[in-house]
C-alpha positions, 0 to 999 in steps of 0.5 A: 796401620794393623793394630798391634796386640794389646798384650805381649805374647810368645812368638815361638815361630818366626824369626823374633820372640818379639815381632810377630811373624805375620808383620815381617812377612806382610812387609811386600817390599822386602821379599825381593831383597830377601829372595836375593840374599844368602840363603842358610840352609836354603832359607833367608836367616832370622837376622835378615828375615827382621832386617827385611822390614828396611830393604834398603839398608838390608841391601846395604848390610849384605853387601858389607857382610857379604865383602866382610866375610866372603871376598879376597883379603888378608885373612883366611876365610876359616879365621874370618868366622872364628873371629866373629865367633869370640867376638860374639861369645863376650856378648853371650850371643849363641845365635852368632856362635851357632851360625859361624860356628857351622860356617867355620867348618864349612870354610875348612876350619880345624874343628879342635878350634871349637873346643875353646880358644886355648886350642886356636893359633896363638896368634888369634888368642892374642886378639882377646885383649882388642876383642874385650875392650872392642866389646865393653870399653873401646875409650881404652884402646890405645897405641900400645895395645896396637904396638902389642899386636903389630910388633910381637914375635914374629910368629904371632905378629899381625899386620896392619892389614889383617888387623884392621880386618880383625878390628872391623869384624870384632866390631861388626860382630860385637855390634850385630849381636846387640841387634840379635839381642834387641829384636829379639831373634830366634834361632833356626828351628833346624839345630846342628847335629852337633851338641855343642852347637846347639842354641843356648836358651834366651836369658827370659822367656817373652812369655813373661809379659803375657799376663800385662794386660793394658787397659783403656786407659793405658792405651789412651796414654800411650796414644797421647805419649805419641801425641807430645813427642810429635810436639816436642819434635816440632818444639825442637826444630823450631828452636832458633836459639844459639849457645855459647860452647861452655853451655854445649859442653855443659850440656853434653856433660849432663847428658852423659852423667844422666845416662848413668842408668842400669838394666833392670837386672844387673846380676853377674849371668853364669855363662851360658856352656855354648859360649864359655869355652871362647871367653876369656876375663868374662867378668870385664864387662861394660862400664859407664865412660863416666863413673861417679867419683872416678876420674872421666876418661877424656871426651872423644870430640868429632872435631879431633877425630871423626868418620868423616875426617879421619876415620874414613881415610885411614881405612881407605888407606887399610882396607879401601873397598870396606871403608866405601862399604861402611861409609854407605852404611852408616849415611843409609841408615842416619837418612832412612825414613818413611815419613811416619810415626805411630799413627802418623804420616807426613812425619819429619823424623830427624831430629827423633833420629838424630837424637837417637845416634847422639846418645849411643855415641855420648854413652861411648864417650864422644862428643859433637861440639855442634849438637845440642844434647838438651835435644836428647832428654827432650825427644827420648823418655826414660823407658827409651834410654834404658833399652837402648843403653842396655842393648848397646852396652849390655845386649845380653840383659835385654828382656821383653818388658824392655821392648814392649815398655817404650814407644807403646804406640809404635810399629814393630819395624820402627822399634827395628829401625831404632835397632839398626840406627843403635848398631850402627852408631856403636860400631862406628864408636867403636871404629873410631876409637881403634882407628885413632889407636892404630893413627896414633901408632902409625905417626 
């Protein structure tokens, strides 16, 4: 393994503020992926550039984006980037708005669009409601606001078919820009020759963490840091011990109250000017599901609804080849591995990555009746949690010393793979919630 630096700099070239450009670019394996990718402005973009350090889920993820937003399908391809574009905005991604933004008027969009989404067809403004509970708080979807969508007038009415594409490009969206957000990535160095689309500035310079020297001692912390969790690990799978469904619930329970935890800053952000134009309601944001002294929204359990058993076969029923697409995905990443931890090789890691997806879903408000989320505050440590929470919850407020504070010992590409596993289990949270909303409105 290279030895990282000891002392977070800026990374003013290359794709990620965070990840130094010579690690994406040493990674032989993902050349060839990314030789064959869709190239932007005649390069690979910065999003597949870090998603390159996992070639076999890259393979995965532009096959998805690539039937998504390029292949036959309900919705034009103009209306396909716009989406894609408010979805990004409640985010305060201008990454992804920059990046649509062109592709939208490539794909023969009317340019006013771009003034602000008062100036799209009303029938995509009705979207805004789906769009910010998709983004923020999808346990609240429910049938009616389906019913609302589906059976208004006949101008603005969606159907079922366009919908479910909608739905599944809000989510792809809303999920990709916490991966922009958590890795760190950069916009092309290349801007639009249009103002407005220019890239908006990174809430917090990387430069910030540049004068946190870590010492000996620190260092040798974070190795032993490596050292216990490996232990744990083993701990975990060795456990043989049954308990009954009140004590997994309980444990669930604490697991989620125990989540409660805020990004470092939790000030209200002024929009940036780059995304302001598409927001609508911008201070309804994120919630915890379960707020102390208010009343919980009801658990999701997997046994009532799930990919696997349900989710799967409504959009199979919808939209066929994109539940192929996404059920490949979503297996890809839960087995990726490479044996390897830190410093260590011959690593079994599935109980780490299994812990992981857990509690992104748990923070959404779903609960596996079979899993055992004492495993959860036992593999992830605090600094772990509060950059994931922030990233699936609130990506907008993630800062370096958020990235640079955890697994210390870690490779770059492993701190990637924790950012492919949290988009993905967000977007299936996401999906399942707006696909139960639309079953339920169906039946």
């Amino acid at each position: 393994m290279k030895e990282e630096s000891d002392v977070p700099q800026a990374m003013p070239l290359g794709p990620s503020a965070f990840i130094p450009i010579e690690e994406i670019l040493e990674e032989g394996a993902a050349q060839e992926v990314m030789s064959e990718a869709p190239l932007s402005e005649g390069r690979a973009d910065h999003i597949i550039m870090a998603m390159g350090l996992h070639p076999t889920y890259l393979t995965c993820f532009l096959r998805t984006q690539h039937a998504l937003l390029q292949l036959d399908g309900p919705l034009p391809l103009s209306w396909r980037h716009f989406i894609i574009i408010l979805a990004s905005a409640r985010h305060q991604c201008s990454y992804l708005v920059q990046h649509h933004s062109s592709a939208f008027l490539m794909a023969g969009g009317d340019e006013s669009w771009l003034r602000g989404l008062d100036c799209a067809p009303p029938k995509i403004q009705h979207l805004q409601t789906l769009n910010k509970l998709l983004a923020h708080r999808p346990w609240i979807i429910t049938q009616e606001h389906i019913q609302e969508l589906v059976c208004p007038g006949a101008e603005a009415r969606w159907s079922l078919a366009e919908l479910i594409q909608a739905v599944v490009l809000m989510s792809h969206a809303h999920s990709l820009a916490s991966f922009v957000w958590g890795c760190g990535i950069l916009p092309e160095p290349e801007p639009s020759g249009d103002p407005s689309l220019l890239p908006c500035s990174p809430t917090e310079s990387c430069c910030s963490a540049r004068d946190k020297a870590r010492n000996q001692q620190e260092w040798s912390e974070a190795v032993n840091e490596v050292k216990l969790l490996m232990e744990k690990m083993m701990k975990v799978r060795q456990q043989g011990e049954e308990f009954t469904q009140e004590e997994m619930v309980t444990r669930f329970e604490r697991e989620r109250t125990e989540s409660l935890l805020e990004p470092a800053d939790v000030r209200r952000s002024v929009l940036p000017e780059c995304v302001s134009q598409f927001v609508v309601d911008a201070d309804f944001t994120y919630q915890d599901f379960s707020p102390r002294g208010v009343q919980a929204p009801p658990t999701m359990r997997a046994q009532d609804y799930s990919w696997e058993d349900h989710g799967f076969s409504l959009m199979n029923r919808l939209y066929g080849e994109m539940a192929q697409l996404l059920d490949e995905k979503f297996q890809v990443v839960c087995a990726l591995t490479y044996h390897t931890m830190a410093m260590h090789s011959h690593v079994d890691t599935s109980t780490l990555r299994k812990a992981i997806w857990k509690y992104i879903q748990c923070i959404y408000g779903i609960r596996y009746d079979d899993y055992n989320y004492g495993e959860v505050n036992q593999l992830l440590e605090r600094s772990l949690k509060v950059y994931v929470k922030t990233v699936a919850c609130h990506p907008e407020k993630t800062t370096p010393r958020m990235y640079f504070s955890f697994w210390r010992q870690f490779r770059h590409s492993e701190k990637v793979h924790v950012n492919l596993l949290l988009m993905e289990a967000r977007l299936q949270a996401a999906l399942l919630y707006a696909l139960r909303a639309i079953t339920r409105y169906m039946t």
